[in-house]
MARMI-670099 format. One record per residue (C-alpha): residue number from 1; chain; x, y, z. Coordinates in nm, 2 decimals, decimal comma. Layout:
BEGIN
> torro|dodo|xx|yy|zz
> NUM|A|X|Y|Z
...
//
This chain:
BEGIN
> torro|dodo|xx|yy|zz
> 1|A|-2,62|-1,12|0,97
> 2|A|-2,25|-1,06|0,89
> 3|A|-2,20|-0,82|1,13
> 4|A|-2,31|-1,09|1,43
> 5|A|-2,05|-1,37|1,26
> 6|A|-1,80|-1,05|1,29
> 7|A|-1,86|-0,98|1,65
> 8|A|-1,91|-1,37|1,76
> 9|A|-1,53|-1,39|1,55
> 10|A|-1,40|-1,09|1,79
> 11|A|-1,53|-1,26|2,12
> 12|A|-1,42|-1,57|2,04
> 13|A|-1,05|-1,42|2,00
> 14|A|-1,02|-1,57|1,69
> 15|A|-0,74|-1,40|1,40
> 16|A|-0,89|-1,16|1,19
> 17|A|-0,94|-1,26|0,81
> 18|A|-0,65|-1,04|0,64
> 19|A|-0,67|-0,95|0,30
> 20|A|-0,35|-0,90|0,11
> 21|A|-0,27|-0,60|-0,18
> 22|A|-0,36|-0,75|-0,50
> 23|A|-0,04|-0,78|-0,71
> 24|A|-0,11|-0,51|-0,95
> 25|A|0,08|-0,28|-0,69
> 26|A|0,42|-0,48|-0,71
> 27|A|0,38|-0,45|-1,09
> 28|A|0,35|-0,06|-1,08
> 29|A|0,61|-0,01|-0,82
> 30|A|0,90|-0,28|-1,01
> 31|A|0,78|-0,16|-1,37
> 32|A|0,91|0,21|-1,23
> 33|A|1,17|0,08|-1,05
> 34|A|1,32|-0,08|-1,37
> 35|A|1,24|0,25|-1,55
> 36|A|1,44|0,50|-1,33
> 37|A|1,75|0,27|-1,25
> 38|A|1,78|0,15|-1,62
> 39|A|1,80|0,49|-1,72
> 40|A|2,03|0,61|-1,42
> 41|A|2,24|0,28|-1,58
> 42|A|2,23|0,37|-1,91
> 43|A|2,33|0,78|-1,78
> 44|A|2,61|0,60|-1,58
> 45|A|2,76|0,36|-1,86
> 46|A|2,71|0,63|-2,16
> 47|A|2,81|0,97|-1,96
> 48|A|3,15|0,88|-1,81
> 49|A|3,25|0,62|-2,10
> 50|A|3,23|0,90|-2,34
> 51|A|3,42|1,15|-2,11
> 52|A|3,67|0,95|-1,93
> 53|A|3,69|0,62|-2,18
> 54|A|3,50|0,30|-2,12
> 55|A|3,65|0,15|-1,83
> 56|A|3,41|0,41|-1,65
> 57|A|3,16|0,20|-1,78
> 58|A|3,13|-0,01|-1,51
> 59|A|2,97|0,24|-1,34
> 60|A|2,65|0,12|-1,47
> 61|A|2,70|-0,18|-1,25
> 62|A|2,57|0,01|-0,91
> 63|A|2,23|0,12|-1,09
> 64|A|2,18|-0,26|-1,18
> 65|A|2,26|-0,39|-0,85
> 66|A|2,05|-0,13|-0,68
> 67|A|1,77|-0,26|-0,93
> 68|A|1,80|-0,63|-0,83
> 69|A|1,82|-0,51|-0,45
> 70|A|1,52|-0,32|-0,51
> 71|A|1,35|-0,57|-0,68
> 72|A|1,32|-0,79|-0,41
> 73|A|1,26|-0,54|-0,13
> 74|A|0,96|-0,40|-0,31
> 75|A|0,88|-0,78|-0,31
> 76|A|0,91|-0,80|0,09
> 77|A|0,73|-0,50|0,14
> 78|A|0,42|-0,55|-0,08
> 79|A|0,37|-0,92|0,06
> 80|A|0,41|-0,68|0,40
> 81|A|0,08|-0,51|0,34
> 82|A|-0,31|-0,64|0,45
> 83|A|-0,60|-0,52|0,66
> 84|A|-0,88|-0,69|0,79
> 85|A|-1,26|-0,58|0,84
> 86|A|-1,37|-0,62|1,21
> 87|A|-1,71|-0,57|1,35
> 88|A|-1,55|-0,20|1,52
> 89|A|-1,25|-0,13|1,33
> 90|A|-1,01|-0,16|1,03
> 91|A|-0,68|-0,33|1,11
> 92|A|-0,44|-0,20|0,89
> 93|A|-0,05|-0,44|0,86
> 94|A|0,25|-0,33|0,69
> 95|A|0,65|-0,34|0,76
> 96|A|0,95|-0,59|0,71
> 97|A|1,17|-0,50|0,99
> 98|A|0,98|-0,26|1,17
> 99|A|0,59|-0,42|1,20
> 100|A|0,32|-0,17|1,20
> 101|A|-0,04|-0,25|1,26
> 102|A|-0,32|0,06|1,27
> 103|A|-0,67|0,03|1,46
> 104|A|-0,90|0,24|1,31
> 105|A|-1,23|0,24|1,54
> 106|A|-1,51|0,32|1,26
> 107|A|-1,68|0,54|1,51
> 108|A|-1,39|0,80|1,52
> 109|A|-1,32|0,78|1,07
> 110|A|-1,44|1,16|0,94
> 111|A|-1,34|1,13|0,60
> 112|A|-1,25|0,84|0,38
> 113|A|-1,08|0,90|0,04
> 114|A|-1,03|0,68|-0,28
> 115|A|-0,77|0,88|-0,46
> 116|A|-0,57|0,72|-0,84
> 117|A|-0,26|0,95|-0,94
> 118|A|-0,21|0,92|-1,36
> 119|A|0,05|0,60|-1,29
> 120|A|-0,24|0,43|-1,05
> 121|A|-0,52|0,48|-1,34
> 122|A|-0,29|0,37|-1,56
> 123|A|-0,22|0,02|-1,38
> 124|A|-0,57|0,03|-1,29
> 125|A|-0,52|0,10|-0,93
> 126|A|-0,63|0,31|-0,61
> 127|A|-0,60|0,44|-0,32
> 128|A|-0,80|0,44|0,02
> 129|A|-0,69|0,72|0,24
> 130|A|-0,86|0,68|0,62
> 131|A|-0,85|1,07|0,81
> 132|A|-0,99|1,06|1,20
> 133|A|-0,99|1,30|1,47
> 134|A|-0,63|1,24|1,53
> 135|A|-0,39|1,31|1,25
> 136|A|-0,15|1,03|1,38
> 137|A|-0,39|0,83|1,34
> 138|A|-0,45|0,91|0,93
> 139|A|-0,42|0,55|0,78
> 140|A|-0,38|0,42|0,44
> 141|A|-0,45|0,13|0,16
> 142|A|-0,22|0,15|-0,10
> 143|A|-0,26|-0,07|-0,45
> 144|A|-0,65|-0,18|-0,45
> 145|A|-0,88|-0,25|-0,74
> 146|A|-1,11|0,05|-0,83
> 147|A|-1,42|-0,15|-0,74
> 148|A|-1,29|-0,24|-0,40
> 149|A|-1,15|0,04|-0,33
> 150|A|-1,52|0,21|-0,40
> 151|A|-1,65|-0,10|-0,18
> 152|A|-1,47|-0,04|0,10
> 153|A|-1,51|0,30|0,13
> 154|A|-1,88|0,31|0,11
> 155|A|-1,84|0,02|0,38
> 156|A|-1,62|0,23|0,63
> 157|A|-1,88|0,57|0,58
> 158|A|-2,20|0,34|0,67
> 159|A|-2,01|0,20|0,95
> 160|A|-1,85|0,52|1,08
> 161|A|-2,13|0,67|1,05
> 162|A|-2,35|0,41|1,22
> 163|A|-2,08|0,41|1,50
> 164|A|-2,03|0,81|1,54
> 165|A|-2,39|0,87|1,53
> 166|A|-2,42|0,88|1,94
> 167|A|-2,21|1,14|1,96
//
């Protein structure tokens, strides 16, 4: 029944319903942000003050306003992020300047990963990684929740797999 409201939503030329990163991702990635620039600060206020006196110490200033620059960037480019679930394929957004959308036909996925490095378990996050025929093709969803990251790729192998099995 959901896949006829999908394919009477694709024929009718309607948007796609887009699902956004959930913010857990934009915690991880400014939490590490502030980490490595607050120590490259404190590096760059303690080293030279203690060599060449403390009016070097301003050189901790850079570090900082690299953080704040960062901060909203990382900002911009998780809000940047969404895919959609179609009836044939996985739309896949990102970019700030330079927009990016993927089309993943289900019919041509051959392997789809949930993968969680130590920092993503730790934040309790994942990551969907889509591989088809054609490497350039290879897409990826960054920052989900465990559970729908395990959702949706049980979703995408029933669905590639209903779609590939003609050929």
């Amino acid at each position: 029944m959901e896949t006829g409201s999908l394919e009477n939503e694709r024929s009718s030329g309607e948007e796609p319903v887009w699902t956004a990163l959930p913010p857990g991702l934009l915690r991880m990635r400014r939490l590490l942000l502030v980490l490595w620039l607050g120590l490259a600060a404190v590096a760059a206020a303690a080293v030279p003050g203690t060599v060449a006196g403390p009016a070097w110490s301003a050189c901790a200033v850079l570090p900082l306003a690299l953080m704040a620059w960062g901060w909203v960037l990382l900002g911009r480019n998780w809000r940047s992020w969404r895919y959609a679930e179609r009836a044939d394929d996985l739309l896949i957004s990102r970019g700030v300047l330079w927009r990016e959308e993927t089309v993943v036909p289900y019919g041509r996925m051959q392997l789809v990963e949930v993968t969680s490095g130590p920092v993503e378990r730790h934040f309790g996050l994942a990551t969907v990684q889509l591989h088809t025929a054609a490497a350039a093709t290879d897409a990826t969803i960054p920052g989900l929740d465990p559970a729908e990251a395990e959702r949706l790729r049980d979703r995408l192998t029933e669905l590639g797999e209903a779609r590939s099995a003609g050929l």
